[in-house]
DRENDO-68768 format. One record per atom (N, C-alpha, C): residue number from 1; residue in three letters; atom name; x, y, z. Coordinates in steps of 0.05 Angstrom, whole numbers, plus 5000, padded with zeros to 4 digits. Layout:
BEGIN
 resi resn name east north   up
  NUM  ALA   CA    X     Y    Z
...
This chain:
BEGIN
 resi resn name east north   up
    1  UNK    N 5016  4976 5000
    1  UNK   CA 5000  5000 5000
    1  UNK    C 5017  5025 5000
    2  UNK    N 5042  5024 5015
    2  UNK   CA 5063  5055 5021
    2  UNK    C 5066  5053 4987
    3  UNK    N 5078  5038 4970
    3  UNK   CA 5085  5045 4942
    3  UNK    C 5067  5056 4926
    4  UNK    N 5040  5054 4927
    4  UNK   CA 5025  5071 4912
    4  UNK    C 5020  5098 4918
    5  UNK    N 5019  5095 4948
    5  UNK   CA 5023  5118 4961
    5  UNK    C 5041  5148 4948
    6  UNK    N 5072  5128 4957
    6  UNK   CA 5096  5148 4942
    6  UNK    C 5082  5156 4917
    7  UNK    N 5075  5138 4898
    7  UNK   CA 5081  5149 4868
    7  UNK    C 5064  5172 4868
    8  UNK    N 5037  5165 4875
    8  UNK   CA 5021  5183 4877
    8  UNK    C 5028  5219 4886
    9  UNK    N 5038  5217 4911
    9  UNK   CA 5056  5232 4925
    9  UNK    C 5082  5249 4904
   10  UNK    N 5091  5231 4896
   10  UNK   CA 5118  5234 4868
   10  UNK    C 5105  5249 4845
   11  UNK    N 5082  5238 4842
   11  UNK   CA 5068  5245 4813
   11  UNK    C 5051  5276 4820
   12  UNK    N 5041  5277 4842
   12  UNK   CA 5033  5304 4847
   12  UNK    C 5050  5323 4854
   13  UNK    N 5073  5323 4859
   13  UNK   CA 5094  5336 4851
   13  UNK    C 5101  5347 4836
   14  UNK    N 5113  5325 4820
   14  UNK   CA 5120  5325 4792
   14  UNK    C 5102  5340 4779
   15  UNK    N 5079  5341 4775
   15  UNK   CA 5056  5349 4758
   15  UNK    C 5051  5381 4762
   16  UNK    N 5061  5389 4789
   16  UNK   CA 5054  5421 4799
   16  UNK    C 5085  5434 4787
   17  UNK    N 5116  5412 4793
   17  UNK   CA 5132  5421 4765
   17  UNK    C 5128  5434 4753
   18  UNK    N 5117  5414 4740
   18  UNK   CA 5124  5420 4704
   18  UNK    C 5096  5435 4699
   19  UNK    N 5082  5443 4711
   19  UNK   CA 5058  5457 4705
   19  UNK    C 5066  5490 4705
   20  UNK    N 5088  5493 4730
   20  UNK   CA 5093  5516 4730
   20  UNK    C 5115  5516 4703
   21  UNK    N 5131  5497 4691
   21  UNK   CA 5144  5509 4668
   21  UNK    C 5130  5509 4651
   22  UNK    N 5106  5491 4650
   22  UNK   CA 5089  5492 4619
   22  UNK    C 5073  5525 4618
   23  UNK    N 5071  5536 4649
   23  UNK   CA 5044  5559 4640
   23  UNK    C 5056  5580 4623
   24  UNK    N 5085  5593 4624
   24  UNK   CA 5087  5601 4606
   24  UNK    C 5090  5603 4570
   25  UNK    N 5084  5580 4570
   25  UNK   CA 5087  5572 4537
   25  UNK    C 5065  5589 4527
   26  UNK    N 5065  5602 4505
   26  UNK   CA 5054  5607 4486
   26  UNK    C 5028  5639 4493
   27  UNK    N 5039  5646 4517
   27  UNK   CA 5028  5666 4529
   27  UNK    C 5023  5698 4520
   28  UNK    N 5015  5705 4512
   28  UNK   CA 5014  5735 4502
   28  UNK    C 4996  5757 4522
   29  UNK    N 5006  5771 4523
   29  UNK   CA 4995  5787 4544
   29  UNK    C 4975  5809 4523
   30  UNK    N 4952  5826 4547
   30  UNK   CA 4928  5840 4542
   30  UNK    C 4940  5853 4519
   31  UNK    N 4956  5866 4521
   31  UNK   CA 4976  5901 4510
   31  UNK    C 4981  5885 4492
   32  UNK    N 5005  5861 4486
   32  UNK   CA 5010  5859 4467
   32  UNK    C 4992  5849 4435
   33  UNK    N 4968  5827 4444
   33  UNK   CA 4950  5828 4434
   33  UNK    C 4923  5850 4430
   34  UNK    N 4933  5876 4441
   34  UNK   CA 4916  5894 4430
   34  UNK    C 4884  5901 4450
   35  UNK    N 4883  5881 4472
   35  UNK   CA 4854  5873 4477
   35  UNK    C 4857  5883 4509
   36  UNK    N 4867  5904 4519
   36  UNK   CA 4859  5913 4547
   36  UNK    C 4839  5915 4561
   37  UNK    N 4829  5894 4577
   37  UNK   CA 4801  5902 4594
   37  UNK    C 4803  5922 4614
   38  UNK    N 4783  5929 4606
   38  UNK   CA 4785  5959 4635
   38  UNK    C 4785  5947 4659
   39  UNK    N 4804  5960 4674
   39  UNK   CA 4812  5947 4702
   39  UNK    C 4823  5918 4704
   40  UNK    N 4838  5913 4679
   40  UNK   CA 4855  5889 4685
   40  UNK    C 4888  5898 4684
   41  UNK    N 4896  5888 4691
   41  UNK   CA 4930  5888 4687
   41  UNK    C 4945  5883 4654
   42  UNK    N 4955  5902 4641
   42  UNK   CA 4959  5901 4614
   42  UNK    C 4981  5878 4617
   43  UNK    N 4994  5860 4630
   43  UNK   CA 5005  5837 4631
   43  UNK    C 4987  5817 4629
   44  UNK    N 4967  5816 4642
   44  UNK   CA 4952  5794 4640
   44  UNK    C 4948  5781 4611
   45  UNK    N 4943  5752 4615
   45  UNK   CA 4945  5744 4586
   45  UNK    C 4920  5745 4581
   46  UNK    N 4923  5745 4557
   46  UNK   CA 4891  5745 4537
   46  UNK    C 4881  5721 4533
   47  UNK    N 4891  5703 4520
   47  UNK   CA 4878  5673 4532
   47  UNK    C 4901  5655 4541
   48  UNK    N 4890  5655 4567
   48  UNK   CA 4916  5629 4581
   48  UNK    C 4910  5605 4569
   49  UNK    N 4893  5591 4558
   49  UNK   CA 4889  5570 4547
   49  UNK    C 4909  5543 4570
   50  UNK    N 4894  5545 4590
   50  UNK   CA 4893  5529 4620
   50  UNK    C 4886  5498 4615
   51  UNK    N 4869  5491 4602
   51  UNK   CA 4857  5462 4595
   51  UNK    C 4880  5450 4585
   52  UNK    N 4896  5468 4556
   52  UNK   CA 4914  5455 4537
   52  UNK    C 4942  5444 4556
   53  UNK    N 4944  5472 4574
   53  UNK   CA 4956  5473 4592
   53  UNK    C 4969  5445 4610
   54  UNK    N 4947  5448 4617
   54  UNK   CA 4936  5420 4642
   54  UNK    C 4947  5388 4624
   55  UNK    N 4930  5398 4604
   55  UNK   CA 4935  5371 4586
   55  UNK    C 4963  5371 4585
   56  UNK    N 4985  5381 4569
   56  UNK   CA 5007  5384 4570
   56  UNK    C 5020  5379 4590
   57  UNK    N 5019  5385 4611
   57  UNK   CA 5025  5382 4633
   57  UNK    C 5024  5350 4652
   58  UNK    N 5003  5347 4644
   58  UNK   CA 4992  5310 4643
   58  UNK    C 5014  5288 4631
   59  UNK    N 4998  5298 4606
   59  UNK   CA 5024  5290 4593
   59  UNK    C 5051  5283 4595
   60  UNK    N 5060  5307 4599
   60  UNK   CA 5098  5302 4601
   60  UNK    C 5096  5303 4633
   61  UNK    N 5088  5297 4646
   61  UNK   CA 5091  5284 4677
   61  UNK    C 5088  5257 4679
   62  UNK    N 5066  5246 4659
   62  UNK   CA 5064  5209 4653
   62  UNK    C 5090  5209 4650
   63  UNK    N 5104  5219 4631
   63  UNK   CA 5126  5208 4611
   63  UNK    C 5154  5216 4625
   64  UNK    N 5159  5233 4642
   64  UNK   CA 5176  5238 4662
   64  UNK    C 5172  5206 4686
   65  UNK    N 5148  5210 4698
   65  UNK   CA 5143  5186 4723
   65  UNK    C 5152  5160 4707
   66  UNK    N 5139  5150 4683
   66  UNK   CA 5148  5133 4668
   66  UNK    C 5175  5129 4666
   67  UNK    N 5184  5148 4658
   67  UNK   CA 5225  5139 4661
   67  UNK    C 5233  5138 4681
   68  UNK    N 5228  5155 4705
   68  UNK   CA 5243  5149 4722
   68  UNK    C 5224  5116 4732
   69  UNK    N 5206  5118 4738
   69  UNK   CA 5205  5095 4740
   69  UNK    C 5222  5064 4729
   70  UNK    N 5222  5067 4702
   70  UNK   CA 5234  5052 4696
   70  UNK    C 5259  5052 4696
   71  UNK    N 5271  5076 4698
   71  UNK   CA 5310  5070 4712
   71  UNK    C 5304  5058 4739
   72  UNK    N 5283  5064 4758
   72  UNK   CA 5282  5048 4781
   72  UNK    C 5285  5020 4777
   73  UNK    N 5261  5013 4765
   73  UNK   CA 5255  4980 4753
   73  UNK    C 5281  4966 4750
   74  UNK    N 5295  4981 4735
   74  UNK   CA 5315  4966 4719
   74  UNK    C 5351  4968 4740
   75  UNK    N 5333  4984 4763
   75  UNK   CA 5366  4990 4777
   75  UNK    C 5387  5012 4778
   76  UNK    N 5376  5022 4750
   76  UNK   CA 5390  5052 4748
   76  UNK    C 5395  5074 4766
   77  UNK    N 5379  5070 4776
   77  UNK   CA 5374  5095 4811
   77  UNK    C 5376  5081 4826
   78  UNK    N 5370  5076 4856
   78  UNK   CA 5364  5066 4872
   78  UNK    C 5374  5071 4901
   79  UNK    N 5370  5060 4926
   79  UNK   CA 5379  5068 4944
   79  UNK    C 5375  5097 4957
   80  UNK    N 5347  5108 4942
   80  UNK   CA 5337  5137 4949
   80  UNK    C 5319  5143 4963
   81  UNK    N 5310  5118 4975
   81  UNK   CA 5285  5114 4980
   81  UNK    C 5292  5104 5022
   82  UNK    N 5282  5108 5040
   82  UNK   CA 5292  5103 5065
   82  UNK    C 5279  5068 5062
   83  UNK    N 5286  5051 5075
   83  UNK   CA 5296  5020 5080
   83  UNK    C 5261  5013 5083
   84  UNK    N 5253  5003 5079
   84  UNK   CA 5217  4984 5083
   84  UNK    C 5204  5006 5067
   85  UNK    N 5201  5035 5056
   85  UNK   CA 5176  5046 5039
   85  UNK    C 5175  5032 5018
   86  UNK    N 5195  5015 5009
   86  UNK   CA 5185  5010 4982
   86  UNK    C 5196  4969 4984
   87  UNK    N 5175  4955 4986
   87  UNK   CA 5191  4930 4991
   87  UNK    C 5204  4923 4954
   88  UNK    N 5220  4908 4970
   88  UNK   CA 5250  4899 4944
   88  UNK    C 5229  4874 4932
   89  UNK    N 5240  4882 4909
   89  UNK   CA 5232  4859 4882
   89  UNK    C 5242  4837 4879
């Protein structure tokens, strides 16, 4: 039960990562697209496009947990983990 635990744990991590490097992708702000709402901040972006985001973010966190995982599997890492959270294979 502790190993699903971790990943889980690992993976929500991981996921708040790379979320904060994905939000800036592809971002254009109010000013530069031309479209100022009254009483917003001319930084603010014009469409954060948050869903694509998220997805993206999904995404390359599977495929991050996935490798490291599997350097675990295979031995590549190891020994990072404190003695009984994760029983030996």
């Amino acid at each position: 039960m502790k190993s699903w635990v971790l990943a889980a744990a690992i993976y929500f991590v991981l996921w708040w990562i790379v979320l904060f490097a994905v939000l800036p992708w592809g971002v254009e702000s109010q000013e530069e697209a031309g479209e100022v709402s009254p009483g917003s901040d001319p930084g603010a972006p014009a469409r954060p496009l948050l869903l694509r985001k998220a997805m993206a973010t999904t995404l390359i966190s599977a495929v991050i947990m996935g490798l490291g995982y599997g350097a675990w599997a295979l031995g590549l890492i190891g020994g990072i983990f404190p003695a009984g959270l994760i029983s030996p294979r």
